[in-house]
N, C-alpha and C positions, 0 to 999 in steps of 0.2 A: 757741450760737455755733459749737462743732464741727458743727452741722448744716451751719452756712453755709458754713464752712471745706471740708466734704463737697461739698455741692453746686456752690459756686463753681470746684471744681476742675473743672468738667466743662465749662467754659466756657474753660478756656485746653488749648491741644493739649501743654503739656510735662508734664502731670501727669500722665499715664497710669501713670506709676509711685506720683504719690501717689494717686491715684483707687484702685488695687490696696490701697495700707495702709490707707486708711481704713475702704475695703469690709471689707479681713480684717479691721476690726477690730469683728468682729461676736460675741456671743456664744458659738458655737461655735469658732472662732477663741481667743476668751479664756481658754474652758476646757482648751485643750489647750498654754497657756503652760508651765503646772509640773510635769505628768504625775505622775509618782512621788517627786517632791521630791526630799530627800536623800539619795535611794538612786544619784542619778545625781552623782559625780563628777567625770566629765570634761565639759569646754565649748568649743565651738565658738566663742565670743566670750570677750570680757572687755571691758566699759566704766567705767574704774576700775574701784570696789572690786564690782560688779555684774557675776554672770554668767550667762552662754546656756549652759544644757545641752545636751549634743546630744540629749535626749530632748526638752527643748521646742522644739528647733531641726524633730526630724523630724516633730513634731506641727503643730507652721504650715506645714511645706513639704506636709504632707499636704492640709491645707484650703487652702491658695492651691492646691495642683496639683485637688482636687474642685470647689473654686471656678471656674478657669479652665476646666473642661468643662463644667460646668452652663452658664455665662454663654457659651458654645461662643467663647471669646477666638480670638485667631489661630492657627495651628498655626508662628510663629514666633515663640510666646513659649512657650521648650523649657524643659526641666526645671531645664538649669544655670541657666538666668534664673530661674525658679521660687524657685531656694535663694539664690540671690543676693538675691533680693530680701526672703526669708524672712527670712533673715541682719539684713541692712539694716535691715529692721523692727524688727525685735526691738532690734535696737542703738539705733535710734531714741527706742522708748520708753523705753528705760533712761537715756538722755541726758537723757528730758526728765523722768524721774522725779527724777534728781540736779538738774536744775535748781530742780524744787520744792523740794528738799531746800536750796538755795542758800536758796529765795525763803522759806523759814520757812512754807510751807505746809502746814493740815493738815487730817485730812478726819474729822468728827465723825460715830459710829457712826450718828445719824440720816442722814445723809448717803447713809453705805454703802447702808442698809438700804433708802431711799426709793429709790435707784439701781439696787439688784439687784431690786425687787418690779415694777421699770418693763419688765424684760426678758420680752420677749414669750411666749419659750421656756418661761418657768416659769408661767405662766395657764396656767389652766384652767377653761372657761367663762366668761371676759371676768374674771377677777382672778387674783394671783396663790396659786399653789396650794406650803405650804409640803412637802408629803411630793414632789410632782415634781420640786421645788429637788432633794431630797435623792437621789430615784432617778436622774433626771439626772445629779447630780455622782459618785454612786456607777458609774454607768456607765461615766465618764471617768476611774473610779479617784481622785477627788480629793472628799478632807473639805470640810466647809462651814468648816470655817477654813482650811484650806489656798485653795481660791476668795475666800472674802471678804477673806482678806491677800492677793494678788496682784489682786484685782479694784479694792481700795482703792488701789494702786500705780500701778494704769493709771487711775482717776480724779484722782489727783494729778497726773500729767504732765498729761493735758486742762488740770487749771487752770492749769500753767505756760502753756501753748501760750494760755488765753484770756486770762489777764491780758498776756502779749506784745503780741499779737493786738488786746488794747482799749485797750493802750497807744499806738497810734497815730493820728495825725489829719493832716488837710490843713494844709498851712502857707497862708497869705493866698497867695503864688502860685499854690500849685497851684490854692486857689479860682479864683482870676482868668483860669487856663487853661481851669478849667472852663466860667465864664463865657464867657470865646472861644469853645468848640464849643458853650456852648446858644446861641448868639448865632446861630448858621449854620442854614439852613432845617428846618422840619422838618414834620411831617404837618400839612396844614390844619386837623383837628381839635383841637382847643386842649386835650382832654384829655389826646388822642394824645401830644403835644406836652409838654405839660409831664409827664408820666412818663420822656420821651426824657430830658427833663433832670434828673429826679430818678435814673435809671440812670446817666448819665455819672457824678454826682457819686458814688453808688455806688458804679460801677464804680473807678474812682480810687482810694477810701478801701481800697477789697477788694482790688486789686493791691499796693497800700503798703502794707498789714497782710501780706498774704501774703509780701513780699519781707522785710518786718522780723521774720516768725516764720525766715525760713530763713537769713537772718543772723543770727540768737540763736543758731540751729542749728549754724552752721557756727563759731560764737564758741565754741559748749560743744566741740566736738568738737577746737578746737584747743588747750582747757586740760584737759580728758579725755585719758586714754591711754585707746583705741580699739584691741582685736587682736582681728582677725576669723582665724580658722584655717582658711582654702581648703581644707587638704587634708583637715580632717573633715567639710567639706560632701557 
């Protein structure tokens, strides 16, 4: 479901900013969430009782700013956007981690493990390879429990974002609206044709999932105390 959530972003022009977090939120990306752990004190955010260190704040502002070159993005998406959005991110999944925490959700150590052996990065020779987990994470300065407690954290919000997400459907109108545009001409081929109208419907169910994950969003964010601190960006 977050695949669809990824992909369907690419299809409307206002996500450009979500099409960036989802990208970042790629394994590389995740591993540089908690850097040094509790050695970093000070935080560039706070969302309620959950904070942004500015060590994992300058570790995501590094892979979106490596990111944006590789993908050769615009040269007017500049560095202050870079951390703004790094920011943002990071705020984000903590909103939706506290939501899980709302929703009584929780992630069974088979879970975890089925999840991190799926990451590409850690295969070696088409399976997963546990000593490169470990040189990997050693590289990044981060224990495999320090990874697997913050990895477990950002699979929980996913499940808040999918049970939102599969919490929605069409009401009998909006079917009947749909009905009106498969009703309007479409390719002579009848296969052609009836996909046209299996995508309207779709596409419908995909936007009204989407707008009810970002009004959950903006519900958390209003019973959240959210402090972003600009000036240690």
């Amino acid at each position: 479901m977050i695949k669809l959530l990824r992909e369907g972003n690419l299809l409307y022009p206002w996500a450009l900013k979500a099409v960036m977090i989802a990208i970042a939120l790629t394994f590389m990306v995740g591993m540089g969430w908690w850097g040094y752990g509790e050695s970093q004190t000070d935080s560039v955010a706070t969302v309620g009782p959950l904070k942004v260190s500015r060590d994992e704040f300058m570790r995501r502002h590094k892979n979106l700013y490596e990111f944006s070159k590789k993908q050769k993005m615009p040269d007017a998406i500049k560095d202050d956007v870079l951390k703004q959005m790094a920011v943002e991110q990071m705020a984000e999944e903590k909103l939706w981690r506290l939501a899980a925490d709302d929703m009584g959700l929780t992630l069974s150590p088979e879970e975890l493990h089925a999840a991190i052996t799926r990451i590409k990065d850690f295969h070696q020779n088409g399976k997963f390879d546990p000593e490169l987990y470990k040189r990997l994470l050693a590289f990044n300065h981060l224990t495999p429990a320090q990874f697997e407690a913050e990895y477990a954290a950002r699979l929980l919000g996913d499940k808040a974002v999918t049970i939102v997400f599969d919490s929605v459907a069409l009401t009998p109108a909006e079917i009947e609206e749909a009905k009106t545009l498969m009703a309007r001409p479409t390719s002579p081929d009848s296969s052609a044709g009836s996909s046209a109208r299996e995508r309207i419907l779709q596409d419908m169910l995909f936007q009204k999932q989407q707008r009810a994950v970002m009004a959950f969003r903006e519900a958390m964010r209003g019973k959240v105390n959210v402090q972003i601190k600009k000036e240690l960006l």
